[in-house]
py3Dmol code that shows the C-alpha trace and the ligand (Angstrom):
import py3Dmol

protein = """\
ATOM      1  CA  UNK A   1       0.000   0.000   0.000  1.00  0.00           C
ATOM      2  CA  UNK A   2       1.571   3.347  -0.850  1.00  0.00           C
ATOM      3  CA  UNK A   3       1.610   6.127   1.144  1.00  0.00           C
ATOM      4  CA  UNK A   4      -0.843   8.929   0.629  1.00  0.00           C
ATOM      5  CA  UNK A   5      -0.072  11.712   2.640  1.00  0.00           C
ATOM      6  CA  UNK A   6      -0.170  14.593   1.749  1.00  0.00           C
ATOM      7  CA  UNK A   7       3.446  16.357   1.797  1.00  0.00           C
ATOM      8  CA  UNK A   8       2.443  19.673   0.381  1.00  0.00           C
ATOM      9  CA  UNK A   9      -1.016  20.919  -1.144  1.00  0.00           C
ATOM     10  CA  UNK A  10      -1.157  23.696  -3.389  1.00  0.00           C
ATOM     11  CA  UNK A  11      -3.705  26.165  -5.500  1.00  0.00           C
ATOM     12  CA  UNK A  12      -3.987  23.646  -8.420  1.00  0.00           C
ATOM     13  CA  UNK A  13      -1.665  20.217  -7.129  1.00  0.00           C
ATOM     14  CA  UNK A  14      -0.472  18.385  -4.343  1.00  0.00           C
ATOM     15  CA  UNK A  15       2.035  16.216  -3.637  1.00  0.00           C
ATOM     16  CA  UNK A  16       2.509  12.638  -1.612  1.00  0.00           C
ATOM     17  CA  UNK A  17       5.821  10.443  -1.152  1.00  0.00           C
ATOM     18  CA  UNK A  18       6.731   8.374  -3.804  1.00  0.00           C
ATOM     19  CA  UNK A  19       7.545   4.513  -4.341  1.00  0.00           C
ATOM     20  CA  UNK A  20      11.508   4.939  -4.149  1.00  0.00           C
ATOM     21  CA  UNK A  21      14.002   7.427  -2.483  1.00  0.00           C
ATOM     22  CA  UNK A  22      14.131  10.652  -3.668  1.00  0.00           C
ATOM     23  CA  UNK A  23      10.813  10.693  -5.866  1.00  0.00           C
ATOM     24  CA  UNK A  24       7.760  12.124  -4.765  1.00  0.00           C
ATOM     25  CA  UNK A  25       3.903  12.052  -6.770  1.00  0.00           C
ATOM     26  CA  UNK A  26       2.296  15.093  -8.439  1.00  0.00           C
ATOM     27  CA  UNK A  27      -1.462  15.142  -8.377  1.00  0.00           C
ATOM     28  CA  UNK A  28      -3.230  17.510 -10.642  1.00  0.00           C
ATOM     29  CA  UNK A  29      -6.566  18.885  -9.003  1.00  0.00           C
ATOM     30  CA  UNK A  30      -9.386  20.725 -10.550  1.00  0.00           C
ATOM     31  CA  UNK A  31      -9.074  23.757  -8.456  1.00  0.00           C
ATOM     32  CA  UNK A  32      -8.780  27.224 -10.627  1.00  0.00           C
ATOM     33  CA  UNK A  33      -7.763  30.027  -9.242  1.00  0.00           C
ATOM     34  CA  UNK A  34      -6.791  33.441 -10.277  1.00  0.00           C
ATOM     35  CA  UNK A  35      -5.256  37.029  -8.551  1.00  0.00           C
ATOM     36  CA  UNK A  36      -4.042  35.471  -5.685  1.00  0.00           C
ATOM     37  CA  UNK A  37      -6.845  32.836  -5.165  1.00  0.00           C
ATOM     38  CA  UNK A  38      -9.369  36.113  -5.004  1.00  0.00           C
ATOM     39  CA  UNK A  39     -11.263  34.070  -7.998  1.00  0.00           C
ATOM     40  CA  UNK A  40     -11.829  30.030  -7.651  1.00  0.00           C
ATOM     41  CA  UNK A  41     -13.662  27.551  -8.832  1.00  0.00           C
ATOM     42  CA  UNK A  42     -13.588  23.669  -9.588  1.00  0.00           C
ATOM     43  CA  UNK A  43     -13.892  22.741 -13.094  1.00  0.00           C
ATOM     44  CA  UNK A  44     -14.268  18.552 -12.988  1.00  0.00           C
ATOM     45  CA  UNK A  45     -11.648  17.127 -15.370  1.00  0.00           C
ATOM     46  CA  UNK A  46      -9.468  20.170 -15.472  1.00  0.00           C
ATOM     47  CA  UNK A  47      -6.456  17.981 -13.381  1.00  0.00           C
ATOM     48  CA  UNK A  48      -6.939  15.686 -16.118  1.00  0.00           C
ATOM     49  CA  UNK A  49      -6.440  17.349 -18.992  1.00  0.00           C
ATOM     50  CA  UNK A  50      -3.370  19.527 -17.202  1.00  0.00           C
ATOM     51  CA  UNK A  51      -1.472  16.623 -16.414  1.00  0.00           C
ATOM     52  CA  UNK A  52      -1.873  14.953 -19.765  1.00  0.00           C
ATOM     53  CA  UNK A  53      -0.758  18.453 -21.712  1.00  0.00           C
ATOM     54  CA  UNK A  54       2.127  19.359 -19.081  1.00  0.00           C
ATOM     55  CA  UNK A  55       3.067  15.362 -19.435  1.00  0.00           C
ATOM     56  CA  UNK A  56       3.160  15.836 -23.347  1.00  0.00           C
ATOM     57  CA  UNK A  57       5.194  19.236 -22.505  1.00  0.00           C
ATOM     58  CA  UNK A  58       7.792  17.931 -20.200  1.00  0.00           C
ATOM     59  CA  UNK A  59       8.104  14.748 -22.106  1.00  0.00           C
ATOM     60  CA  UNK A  60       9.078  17.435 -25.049  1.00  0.00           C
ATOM     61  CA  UNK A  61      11.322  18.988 -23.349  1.00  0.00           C
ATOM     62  CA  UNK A  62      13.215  15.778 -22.253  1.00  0.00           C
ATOM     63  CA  UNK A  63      13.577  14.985 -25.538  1.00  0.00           C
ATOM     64  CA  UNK A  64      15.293  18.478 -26.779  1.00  0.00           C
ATOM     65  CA  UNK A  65      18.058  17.899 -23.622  1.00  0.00           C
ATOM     66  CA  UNK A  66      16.332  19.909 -21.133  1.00  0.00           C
ATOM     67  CA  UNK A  67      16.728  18.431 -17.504  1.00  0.00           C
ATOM     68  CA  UNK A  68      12.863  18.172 -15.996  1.00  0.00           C
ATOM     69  CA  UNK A  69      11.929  16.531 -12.569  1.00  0.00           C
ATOM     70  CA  UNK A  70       9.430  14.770 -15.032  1.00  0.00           C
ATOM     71  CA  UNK A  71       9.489  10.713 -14.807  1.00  0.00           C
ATOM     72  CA  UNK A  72       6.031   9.060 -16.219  1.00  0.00           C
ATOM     73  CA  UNK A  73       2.982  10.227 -16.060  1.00  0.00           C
ATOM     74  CA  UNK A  74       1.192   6.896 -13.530  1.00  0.00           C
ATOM     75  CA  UNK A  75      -2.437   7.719 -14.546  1.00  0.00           C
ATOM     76  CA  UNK A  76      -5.132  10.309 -15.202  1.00  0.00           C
ATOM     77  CA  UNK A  77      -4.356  12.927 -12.118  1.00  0.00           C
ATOM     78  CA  UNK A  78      -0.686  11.677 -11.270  1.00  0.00           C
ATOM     79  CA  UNK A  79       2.910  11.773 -12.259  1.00  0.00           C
ATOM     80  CA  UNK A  80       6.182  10.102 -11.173  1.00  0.00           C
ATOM     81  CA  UNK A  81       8.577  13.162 -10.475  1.00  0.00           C
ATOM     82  CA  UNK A  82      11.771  13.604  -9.104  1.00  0.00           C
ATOM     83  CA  UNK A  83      12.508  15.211  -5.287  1.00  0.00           C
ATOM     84  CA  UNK A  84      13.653  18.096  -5.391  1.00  0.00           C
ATOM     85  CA  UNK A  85      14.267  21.838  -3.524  1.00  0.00           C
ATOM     86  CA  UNK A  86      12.247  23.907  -5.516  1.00  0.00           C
ATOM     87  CA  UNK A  87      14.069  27.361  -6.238  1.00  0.00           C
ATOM     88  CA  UNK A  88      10.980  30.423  -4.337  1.00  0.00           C
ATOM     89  CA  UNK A  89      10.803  32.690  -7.537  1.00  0.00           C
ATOM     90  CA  UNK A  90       8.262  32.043 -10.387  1.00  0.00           C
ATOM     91  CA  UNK A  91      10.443  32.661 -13.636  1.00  0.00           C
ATOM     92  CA  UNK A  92       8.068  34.452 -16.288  1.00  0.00           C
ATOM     93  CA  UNK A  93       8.982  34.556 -20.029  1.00  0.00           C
ATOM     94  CA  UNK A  94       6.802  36.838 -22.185  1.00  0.00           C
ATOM     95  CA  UNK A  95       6.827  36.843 -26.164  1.00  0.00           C
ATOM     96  CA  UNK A  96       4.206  39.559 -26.116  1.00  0.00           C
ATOM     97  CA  UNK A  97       2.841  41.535 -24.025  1.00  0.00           C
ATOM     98  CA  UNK A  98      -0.036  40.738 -21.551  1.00  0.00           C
ATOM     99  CA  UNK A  99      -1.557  40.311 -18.377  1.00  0.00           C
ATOM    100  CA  UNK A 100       0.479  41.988 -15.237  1.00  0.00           C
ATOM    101  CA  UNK A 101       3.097  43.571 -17.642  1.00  0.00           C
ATOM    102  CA  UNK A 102       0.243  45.634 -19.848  1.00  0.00           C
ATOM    103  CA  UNK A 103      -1.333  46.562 -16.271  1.00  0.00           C
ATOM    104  CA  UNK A 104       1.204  47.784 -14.715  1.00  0.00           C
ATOM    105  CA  UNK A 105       3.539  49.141 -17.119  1.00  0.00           C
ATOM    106  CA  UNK A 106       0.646  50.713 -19.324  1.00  0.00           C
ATOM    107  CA  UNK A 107       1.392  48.844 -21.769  1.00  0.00           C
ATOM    108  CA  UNK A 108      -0.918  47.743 -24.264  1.00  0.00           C
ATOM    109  CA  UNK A 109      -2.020  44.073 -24.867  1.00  0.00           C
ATOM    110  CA  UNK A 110      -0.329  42.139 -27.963  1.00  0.00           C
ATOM    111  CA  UNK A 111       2.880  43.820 -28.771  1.00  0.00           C
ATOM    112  CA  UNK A 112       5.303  41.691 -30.083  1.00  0.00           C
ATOM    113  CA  UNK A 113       8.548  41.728 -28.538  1.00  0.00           C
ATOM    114  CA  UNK A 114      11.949  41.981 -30.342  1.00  0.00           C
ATOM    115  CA  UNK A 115      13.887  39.571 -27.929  1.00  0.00           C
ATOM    116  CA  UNK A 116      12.112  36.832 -25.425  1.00  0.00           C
ATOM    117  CA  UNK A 117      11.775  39.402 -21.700  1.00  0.00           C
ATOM    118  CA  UNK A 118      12.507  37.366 -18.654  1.00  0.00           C
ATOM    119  CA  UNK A 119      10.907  38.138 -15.125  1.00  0.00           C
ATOM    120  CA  UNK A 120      11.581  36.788 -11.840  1.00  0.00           C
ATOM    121  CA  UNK A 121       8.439  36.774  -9.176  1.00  0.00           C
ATOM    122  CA  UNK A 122       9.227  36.219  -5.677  1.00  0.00           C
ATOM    123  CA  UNK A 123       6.646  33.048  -4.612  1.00  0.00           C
ATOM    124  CA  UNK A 124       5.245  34.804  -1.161  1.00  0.00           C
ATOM    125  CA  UNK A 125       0.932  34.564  -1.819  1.00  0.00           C
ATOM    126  CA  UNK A 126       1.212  37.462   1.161  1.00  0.00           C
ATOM    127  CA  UNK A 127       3.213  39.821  -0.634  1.00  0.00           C
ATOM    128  CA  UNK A 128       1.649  39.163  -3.724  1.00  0.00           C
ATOM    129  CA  UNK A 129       4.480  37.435  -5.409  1.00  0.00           C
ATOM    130  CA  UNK A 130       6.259  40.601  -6.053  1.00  0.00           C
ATOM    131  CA  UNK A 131       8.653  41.274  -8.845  1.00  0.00           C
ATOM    132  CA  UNK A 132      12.323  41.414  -8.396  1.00  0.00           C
ATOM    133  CA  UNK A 133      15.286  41.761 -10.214  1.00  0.00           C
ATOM    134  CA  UNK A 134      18.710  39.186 -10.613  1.00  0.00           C
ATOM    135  CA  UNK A 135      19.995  41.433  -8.655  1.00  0.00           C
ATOM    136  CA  UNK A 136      17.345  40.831  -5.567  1.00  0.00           C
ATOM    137  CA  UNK A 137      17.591  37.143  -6.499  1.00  0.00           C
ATOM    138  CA  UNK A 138      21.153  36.842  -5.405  1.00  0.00           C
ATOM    139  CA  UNK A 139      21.506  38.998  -2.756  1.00  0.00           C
ATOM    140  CA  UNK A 140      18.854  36.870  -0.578  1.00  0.00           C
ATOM    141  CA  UNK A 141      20.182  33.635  -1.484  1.00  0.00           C
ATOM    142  CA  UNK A 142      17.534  32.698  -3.328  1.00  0.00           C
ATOM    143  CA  UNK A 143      19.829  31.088  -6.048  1.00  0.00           C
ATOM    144  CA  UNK A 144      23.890  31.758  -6.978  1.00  0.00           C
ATOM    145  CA  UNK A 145      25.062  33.617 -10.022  1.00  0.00           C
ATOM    146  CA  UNK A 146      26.205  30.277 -11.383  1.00  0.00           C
ATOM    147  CA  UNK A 147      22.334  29.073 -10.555  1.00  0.00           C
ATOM    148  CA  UNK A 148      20.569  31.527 -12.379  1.00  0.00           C
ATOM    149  CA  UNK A 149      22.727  31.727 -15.275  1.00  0.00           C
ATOM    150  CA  UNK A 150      21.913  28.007 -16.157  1.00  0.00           C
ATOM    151  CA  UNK A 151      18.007  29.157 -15.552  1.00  0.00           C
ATOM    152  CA  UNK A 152      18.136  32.265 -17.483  1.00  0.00           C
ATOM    153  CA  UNK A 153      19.503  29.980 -20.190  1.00  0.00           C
ATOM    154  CA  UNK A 154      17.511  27.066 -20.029  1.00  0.00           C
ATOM    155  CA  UNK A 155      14.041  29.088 -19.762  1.00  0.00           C
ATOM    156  CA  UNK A 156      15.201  31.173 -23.786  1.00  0.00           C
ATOM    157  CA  UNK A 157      15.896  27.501 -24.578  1.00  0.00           C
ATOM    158  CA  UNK A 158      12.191  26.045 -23.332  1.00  0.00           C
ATOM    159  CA  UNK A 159      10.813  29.223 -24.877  1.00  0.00           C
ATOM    160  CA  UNK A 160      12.398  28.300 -28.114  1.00  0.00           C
ATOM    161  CA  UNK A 161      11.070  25.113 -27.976  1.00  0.00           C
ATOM    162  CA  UNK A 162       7.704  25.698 -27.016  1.00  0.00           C
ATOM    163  CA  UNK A 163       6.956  28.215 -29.712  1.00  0.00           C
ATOM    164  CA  UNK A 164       8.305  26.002 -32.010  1.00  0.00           C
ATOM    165  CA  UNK A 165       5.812  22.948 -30.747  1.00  0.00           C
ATOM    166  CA  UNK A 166       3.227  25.380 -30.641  1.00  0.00           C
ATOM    167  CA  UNK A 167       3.153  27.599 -33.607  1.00  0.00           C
ATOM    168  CA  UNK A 168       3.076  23.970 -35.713  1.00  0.00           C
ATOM    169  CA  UNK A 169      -0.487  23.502 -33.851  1.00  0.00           C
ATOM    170  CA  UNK A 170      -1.496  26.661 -34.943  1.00  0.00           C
ATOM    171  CA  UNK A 171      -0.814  28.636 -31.358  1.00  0.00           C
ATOM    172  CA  UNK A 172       1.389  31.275 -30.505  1.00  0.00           C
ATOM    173  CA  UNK A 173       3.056  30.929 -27.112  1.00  0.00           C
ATOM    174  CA  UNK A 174       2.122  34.491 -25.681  1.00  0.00           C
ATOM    175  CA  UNK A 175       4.178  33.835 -22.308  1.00  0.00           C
ATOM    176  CA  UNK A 176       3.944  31.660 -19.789  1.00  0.00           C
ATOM    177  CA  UNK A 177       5.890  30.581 -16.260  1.00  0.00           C
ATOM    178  CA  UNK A 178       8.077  28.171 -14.709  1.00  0.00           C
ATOM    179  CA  UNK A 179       9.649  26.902 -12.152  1.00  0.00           C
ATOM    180  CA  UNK A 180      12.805  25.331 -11.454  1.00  0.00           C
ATOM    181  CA  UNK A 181      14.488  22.981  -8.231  1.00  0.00           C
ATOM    182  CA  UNK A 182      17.458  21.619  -7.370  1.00  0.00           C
ATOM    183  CA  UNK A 183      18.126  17.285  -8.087  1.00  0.00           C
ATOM    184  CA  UNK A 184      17.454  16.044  -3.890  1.00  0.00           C
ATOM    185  CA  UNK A 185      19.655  13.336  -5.165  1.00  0.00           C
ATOM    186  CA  UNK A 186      22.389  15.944  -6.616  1.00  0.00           C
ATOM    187  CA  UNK A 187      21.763  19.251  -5.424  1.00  0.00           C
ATOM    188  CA  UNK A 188      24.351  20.808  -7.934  1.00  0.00           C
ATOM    189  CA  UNK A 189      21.990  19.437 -10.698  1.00  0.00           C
ATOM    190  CA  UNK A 190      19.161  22.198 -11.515  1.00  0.00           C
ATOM    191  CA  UNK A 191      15.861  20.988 -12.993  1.00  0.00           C
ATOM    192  CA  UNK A 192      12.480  22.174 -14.640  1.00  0.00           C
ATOM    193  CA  UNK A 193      10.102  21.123 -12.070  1.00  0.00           C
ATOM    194  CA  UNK A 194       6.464  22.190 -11.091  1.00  0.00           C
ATOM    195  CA  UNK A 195       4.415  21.695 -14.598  1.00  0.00           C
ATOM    196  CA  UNK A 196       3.609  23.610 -18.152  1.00  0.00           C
ATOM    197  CA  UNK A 197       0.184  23.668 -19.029  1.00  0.00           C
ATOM    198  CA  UNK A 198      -2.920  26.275 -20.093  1.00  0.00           C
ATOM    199  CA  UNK A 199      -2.691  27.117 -16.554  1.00  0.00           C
ATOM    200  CA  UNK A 200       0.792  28.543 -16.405  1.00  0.00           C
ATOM    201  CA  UNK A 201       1.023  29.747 -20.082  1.00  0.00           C
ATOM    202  CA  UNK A 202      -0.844  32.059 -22.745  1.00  0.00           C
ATOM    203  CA  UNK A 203      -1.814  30.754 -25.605  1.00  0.00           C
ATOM    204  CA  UNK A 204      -3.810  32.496 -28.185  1.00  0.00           C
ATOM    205  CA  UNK A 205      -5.331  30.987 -31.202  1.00  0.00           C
ATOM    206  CA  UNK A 206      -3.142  32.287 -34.349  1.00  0.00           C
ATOM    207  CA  UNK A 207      -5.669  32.947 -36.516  1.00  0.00           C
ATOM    208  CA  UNK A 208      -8.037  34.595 -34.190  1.00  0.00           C
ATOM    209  CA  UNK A 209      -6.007  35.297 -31.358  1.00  0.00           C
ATOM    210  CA  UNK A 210      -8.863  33.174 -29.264  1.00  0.00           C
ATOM    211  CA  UNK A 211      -7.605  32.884 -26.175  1.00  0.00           C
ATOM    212  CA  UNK A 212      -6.732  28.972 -25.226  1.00  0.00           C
ATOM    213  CA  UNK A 213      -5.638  29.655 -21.422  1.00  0.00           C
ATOM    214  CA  UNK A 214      -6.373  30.085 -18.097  1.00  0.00           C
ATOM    215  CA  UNK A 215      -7.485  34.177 -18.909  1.00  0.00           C
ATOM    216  CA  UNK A 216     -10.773  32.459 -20.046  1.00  0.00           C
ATOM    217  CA  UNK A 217     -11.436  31.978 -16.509  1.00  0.00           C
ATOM    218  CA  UNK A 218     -10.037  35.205 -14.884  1.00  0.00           C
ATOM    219  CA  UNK A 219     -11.443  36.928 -17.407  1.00  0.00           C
ATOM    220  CA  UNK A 220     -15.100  35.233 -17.864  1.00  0.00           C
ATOM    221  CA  UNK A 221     -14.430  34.090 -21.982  1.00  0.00           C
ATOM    222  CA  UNK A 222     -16.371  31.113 -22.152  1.00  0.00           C
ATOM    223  CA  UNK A 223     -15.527  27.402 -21.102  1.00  0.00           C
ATOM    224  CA  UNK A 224     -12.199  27.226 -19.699  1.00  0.00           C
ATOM    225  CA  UNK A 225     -12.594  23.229 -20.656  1.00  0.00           C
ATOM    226  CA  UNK A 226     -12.982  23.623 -24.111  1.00  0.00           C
ATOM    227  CA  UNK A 227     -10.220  25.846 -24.282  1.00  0.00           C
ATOM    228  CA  UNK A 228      -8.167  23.055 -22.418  1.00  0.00           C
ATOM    229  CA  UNK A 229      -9.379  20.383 -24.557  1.00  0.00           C
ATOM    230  CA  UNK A 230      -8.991  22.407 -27.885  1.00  0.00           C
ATOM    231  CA  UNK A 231      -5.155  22.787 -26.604  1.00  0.00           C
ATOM    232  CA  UNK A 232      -4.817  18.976 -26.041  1.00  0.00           C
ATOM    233  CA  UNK A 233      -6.216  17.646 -28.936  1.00  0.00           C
ATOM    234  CA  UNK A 234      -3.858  20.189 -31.476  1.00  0.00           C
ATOM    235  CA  UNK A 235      -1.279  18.357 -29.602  1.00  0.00           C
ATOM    236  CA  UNK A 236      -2.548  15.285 -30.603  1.00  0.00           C
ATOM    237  CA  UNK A 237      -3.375  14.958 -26.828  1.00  0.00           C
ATOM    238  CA  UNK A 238      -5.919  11.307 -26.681  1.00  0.00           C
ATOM    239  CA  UNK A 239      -6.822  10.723 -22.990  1.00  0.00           C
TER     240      UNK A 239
END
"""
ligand_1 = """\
25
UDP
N 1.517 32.792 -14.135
C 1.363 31.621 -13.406
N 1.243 31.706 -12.050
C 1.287 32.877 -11.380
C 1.446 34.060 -12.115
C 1.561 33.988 -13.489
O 1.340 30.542 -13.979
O 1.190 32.862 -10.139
C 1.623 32.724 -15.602
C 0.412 33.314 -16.306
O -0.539 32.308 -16.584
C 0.999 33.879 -17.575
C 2.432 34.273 -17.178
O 2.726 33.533 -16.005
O 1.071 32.884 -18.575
C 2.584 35.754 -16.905
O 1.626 36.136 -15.951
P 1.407 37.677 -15.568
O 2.631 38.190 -14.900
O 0.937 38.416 -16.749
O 0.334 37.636 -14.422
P -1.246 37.405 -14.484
O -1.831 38.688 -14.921
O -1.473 36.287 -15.423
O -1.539 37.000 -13.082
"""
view = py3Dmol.view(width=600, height=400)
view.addModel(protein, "pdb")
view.setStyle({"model": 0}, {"cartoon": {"style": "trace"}})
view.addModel(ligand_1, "xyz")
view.setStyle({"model": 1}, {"stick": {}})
view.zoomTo()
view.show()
């Protein structure tokens, strides 16, 4: 019988121990939320679809080099993942602009960007997740200068990628975030970890700029499951 306590619960996953040393299990729930869990709502089958689509991602990824905690996706809600010491900062990469950047820069929605723009967002729900700069990022020891050079690298790299995978489905990769840990079983080692799905990206329709994301729920667009669904079966997605 496996163990299934919970280790760590959060707006849209939680986690239990896994079956060997230094793996753990991701469970996708069908929790939505939005501006700091101000907006939420349970859409049944949402965990579903996001683990199948950041499966597909991660599984992707693994195959263009880049290090994921990713192991197998075990069923419908769960994947096998890796341990490890997740890094506090949400690393945003924007291709256009959007959401918080438009707000608070004045900005306005859609402008394509010359070069990929990387953010960092300190993870603290009571602060807001504040932005911060490298500069922040090292002097509080949230990662080395050696750290965050690998990130800053690896994130253009997934960005690459990503576009790439989606602009063949018809969808352009508007921005989205990650997150990134350090190998329990070789803290040195640093990894793509958390997940990468409609909930953590922007993706608009290229055609009609629909929107195919999670702003069809913070924004009241129509059925964030169809937009889900629409996403997994471009991919080729059968579940
Ligand atoms: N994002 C996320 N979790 C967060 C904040 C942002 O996954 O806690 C994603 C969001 O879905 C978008 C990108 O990061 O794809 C940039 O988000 P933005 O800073 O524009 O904030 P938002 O207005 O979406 O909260």
């Amino acid at each position: 019988m496996r163990s299934s306590k919970t280790l760590y619960e959060g707006k849209a996953k939680k986690i239990i121990k896994g079956p060997k040393k230094n793996t753990l299990i991701q469970i996708f729930k069908d929790d939505a939320t939005a501006y700091n869990k101000k907006k939420h709502k349970i859409f049944k089958g949402k965990g579903v679809l996001n683990n199948h689509i950041s499966a597909y991602i991660m599984h992707y990824l693994k195959s263009k080099r880049i290090p994921t905690h990713f192991e197998e996706k075990l069923n419908d809600r769960e994947q096998l993942i890796k341990k490890c010491e997740i890094i506090p900062i949400e690393f945003v990469v924007r291709n256009i602009t959007a959401g918080s950047i438009a707000k608070k820069l004045g900005i306005k929605e859609g402008l394509k960007l010359k070069k990929p723009l990387l953010e960092y967002y300190y993870k603290e729900d009571s602060l807001d997740d504040p932005m911060i700069s490298r500069d922040h990022l090292i002097t509080f020891g949230w990662a080395t200068n050696s750290e965050l050079k690998k990130i800053d690298k690896m994130s253009l790299q997934i960005n690459k990628h990503l576009r790439n995978l989606f602009l063949k489905k018809n969808i352009i990769l508007v921005d989205f975030k990650i997150e990134f840990g350090r190998l329990s079983s070789n803290p040195k080692k640093i990894v793509l970890a958390d997940e990468i799905s409609p909930d953590s990206c922007r993706l608009w329709d290229k055609k009609t700029n629909k929107k195919l994301d999670k702003d069809v729920f913070r924004r009241n667009l129509g059925s964030l499951l169809s937009a889900y669904e629409e996403v997994a079966s471009r991919l080729g997605i059968v579940h």
